[in-house]
C-alpha positions in Angstrom: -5.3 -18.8 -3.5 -2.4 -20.4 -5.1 0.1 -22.4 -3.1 3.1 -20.1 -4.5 5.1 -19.0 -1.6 5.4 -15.1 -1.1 8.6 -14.2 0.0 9.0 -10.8 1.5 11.9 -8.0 1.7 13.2 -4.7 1.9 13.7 -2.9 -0.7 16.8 -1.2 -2.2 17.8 1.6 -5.2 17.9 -1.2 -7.5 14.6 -2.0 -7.3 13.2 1.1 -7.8 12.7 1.0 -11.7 10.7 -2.9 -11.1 8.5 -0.8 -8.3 7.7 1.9 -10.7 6.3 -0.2 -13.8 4.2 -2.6 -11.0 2.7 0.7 -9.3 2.0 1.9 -12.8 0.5 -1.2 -13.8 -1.6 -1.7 -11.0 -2.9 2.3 -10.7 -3.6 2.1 -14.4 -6.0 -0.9 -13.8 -8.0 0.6 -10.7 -8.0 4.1 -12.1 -9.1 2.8 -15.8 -12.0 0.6 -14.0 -13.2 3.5 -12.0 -13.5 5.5 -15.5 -10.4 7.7 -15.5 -8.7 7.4 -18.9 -5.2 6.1 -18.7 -3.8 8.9 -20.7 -3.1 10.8 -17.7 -0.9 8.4 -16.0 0.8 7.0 -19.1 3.1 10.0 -19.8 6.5 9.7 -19.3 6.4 12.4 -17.0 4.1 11.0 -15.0 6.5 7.8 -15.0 9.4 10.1 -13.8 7.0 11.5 -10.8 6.1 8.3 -9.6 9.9 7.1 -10.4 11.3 9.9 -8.3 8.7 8.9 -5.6 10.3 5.9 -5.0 13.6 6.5 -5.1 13.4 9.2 -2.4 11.2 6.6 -0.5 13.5 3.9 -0.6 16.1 6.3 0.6 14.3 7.4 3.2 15.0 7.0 6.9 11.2 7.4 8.0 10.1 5.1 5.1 9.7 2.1 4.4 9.2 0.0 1.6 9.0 -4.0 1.3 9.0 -6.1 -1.7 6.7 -9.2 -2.1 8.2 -11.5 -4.5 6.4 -14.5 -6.1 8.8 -17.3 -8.1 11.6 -14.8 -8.3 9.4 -12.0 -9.7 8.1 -8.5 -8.1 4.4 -9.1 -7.2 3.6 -6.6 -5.1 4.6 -3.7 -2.9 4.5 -1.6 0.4 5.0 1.8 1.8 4.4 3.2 4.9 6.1 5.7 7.3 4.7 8.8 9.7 1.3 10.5 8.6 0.7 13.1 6.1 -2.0 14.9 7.8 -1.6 17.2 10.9 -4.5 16.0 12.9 -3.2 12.4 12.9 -0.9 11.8 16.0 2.4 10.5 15.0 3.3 9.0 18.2 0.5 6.4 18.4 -0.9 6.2 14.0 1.4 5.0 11.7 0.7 5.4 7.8 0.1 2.6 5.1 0.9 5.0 1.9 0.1 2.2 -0.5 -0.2 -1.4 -1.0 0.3 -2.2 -4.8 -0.2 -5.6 -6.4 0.7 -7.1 -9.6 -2.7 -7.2 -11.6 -1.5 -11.1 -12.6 -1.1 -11.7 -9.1 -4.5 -10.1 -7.5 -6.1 -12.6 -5.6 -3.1 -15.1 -4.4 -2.3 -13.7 -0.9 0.1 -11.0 -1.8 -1.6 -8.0 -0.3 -2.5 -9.9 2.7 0.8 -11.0 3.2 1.6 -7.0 2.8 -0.9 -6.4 4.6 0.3 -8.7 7.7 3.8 -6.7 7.6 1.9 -3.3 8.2 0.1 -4.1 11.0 3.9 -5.7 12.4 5.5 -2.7 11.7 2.7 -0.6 13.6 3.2 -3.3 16.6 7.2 -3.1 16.2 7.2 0.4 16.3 4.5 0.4 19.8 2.0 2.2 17.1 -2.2 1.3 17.9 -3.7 2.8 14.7 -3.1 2.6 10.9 -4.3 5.4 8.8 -4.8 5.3 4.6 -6.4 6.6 1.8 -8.5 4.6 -0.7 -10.0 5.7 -3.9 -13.5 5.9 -3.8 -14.6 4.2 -7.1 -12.0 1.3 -5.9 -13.9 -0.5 -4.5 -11.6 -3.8 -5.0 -9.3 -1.6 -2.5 -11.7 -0.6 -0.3 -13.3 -3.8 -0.1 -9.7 -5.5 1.1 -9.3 -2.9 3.5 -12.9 -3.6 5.1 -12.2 -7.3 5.3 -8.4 -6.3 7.3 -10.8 -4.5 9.7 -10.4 -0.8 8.5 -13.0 1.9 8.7 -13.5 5.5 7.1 -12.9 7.6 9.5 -15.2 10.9 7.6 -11.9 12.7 6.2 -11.8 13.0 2.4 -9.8 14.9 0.0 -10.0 14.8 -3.7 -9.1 12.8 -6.2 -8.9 12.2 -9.6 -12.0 11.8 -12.0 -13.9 13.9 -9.7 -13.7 11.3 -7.3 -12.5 11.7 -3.4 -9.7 10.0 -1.2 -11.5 8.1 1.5 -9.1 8.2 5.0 -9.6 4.8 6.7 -8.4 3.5 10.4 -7.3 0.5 11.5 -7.2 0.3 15.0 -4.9 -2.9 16.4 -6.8 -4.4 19.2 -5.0 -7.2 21.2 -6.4 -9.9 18.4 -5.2 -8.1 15.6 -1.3 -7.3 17.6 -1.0 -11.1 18.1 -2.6 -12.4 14.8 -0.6 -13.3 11.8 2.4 -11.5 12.9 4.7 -13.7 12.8 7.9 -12.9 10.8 8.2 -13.8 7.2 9.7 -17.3 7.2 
């Protein structure tokens, strides 16, 4: 862990071309370790998908999205809003759509710092679960999400290179609503 200080925001519309190349930097590296080639995310179109994705999310009154910054520079990045799934209460489970860091900045405290913001938006918005979906041949993602106390709750969908979603819970117990949820400084 560095001692660079990881400043965190909202983000806005003019951040949204920044958010794209980090979320295409970092799914390229996870999906190219667990064996998918690259060619199907490097297409321009696929740039404009994921582009689009985040403009409407930004925009979005059920959404929201956070920058991490590092020296000035995007590092890493948050969504999260209401559940995608029907058998996933909205009025108690909030969901963490993805956490994306910077591959030059994995392992300096920027996805726990995102992390950290999550779990106070769940408590700020009087929400007792998390829900997310991990890739299963990420296990870099999956093991984060183990350490931050989430578990697979048995729902799956699928994925690319033949490989499945994984739907993990966090549920905030009276430790993790107090801990570490202090606001940014």
């Amino acid at each position: 862990m560095t001692s660079t200080q990881t400043l965190l925001r909202t983000a806005n519309v003019d951040d949204v071309e920044a958010i794209t190349e980090l979320h295409t930097q970092a799914r390229t590296a996870y999906y190219a370790a667990g064996g998918v080639p690259t060619a199907e995310f490097d297409s321009p179109e696929a740039y404009a998908r994921r582009r689009e994705g985040w403009l409407r999310a930004v925009r979005a009154d059920d959404m929201t999205v956070v920058c991490a910054e590092q020296a000035g520079e995007l590092a890493g990045i948050l969504m999260a809003g209401p559940p995608y799934e029907p058998d996933v209460d909205a009025a108690t489970v909030g969901q963490l759509y993805q956490i994306h860091v910077r591959p030059g900045s994995w392992g300096q405290g920027v996805g726990g710092r995102l992390h950290a913001e999550f779990v106070r938006l769940l408590r700020d918005a009087s929400l007792t679960t998390g829900v997310l979906e991990a890739w299963a041949r990420n296990s870099r993602a999956q093991g984060f999400y183990l350490r931050h106390g989430w578990r697979p709750d048995g729902h799956h969908r699928p994925g690319p290179g033949g490989a499945d979603y994984v739907r993990m819970r966090l549920r905030l117990t009276r430790q993790r609503l107090n801990k570490g949820l202090r606001p940014p400084p």
